[in-house]
N, C-alpha and C positions, 0 to 999 in steps of 0.2 A: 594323631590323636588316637590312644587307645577306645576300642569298644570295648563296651560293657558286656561282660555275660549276663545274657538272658538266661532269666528261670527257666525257659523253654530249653535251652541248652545245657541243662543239667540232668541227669540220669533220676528221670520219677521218681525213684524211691531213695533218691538223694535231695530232692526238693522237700523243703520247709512240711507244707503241710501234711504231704503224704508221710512223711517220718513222724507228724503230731498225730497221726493216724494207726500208722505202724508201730509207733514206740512209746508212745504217751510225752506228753510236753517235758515231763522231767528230762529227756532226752536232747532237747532242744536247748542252745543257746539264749540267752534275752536278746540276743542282735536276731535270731531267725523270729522269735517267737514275737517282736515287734513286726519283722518284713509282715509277717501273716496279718497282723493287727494293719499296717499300711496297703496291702495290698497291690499295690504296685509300685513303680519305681519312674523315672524319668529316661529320656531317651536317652539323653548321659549317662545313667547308672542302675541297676538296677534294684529292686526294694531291698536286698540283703546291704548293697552298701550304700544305700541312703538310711537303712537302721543303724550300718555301722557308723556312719558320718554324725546321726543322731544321737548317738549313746557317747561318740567320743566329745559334742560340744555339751552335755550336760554332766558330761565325766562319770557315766553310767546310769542305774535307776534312780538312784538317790537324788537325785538335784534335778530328774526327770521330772518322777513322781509330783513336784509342786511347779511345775514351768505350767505357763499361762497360754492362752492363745495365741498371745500377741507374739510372745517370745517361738513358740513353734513354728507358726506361719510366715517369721521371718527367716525361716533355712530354706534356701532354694531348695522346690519341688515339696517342699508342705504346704499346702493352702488349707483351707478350713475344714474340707472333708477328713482328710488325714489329720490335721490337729486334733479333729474331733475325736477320730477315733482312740488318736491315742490319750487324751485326753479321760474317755470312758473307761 
């Protein structure tokens, strides 16, 4: 079984927020600039590819943008906090 790269094991100013910091969001991905909105990831995977897993079953923003709770919280490792947030 592959490990997940942890955020932790990526070079600072190669992680997500610190580059929304450093570069402005235009800079950013919609797979990073969700991981940020998710906040963490699952010991399986970490938030960048649980955003990516996310974006691929909604087939990007578009189909995102109207998903319900119900439908979010049913992807392993969303439960209601992270629905929510993406949700907001």
């Amino acid at each position: 079984m592959n490990e997940a790269i942890k955020i932790k094991d990526v070079p600072r100013d190669e992680r997500p927020r610190e580059r929304l910091l450093n570069q402005g969001a235009k800079f950013l991905s919609n797979k990073e600039l969700l991981a940020i909105l998710i906040g963490s990831g699952t010991r399986e995977e970490s938030a960048l590819d649980l955003s990516a897993r996310i974006l691929m079953h909604f087939e990007g923003l578009s189909l995102l943008k109207d998903a319900t709770i119900e439908e979010l919280t049913a992807i392993k490792g969303i439960g209601e906090a992270k629905g929510v947030s993406i949700l907001a």
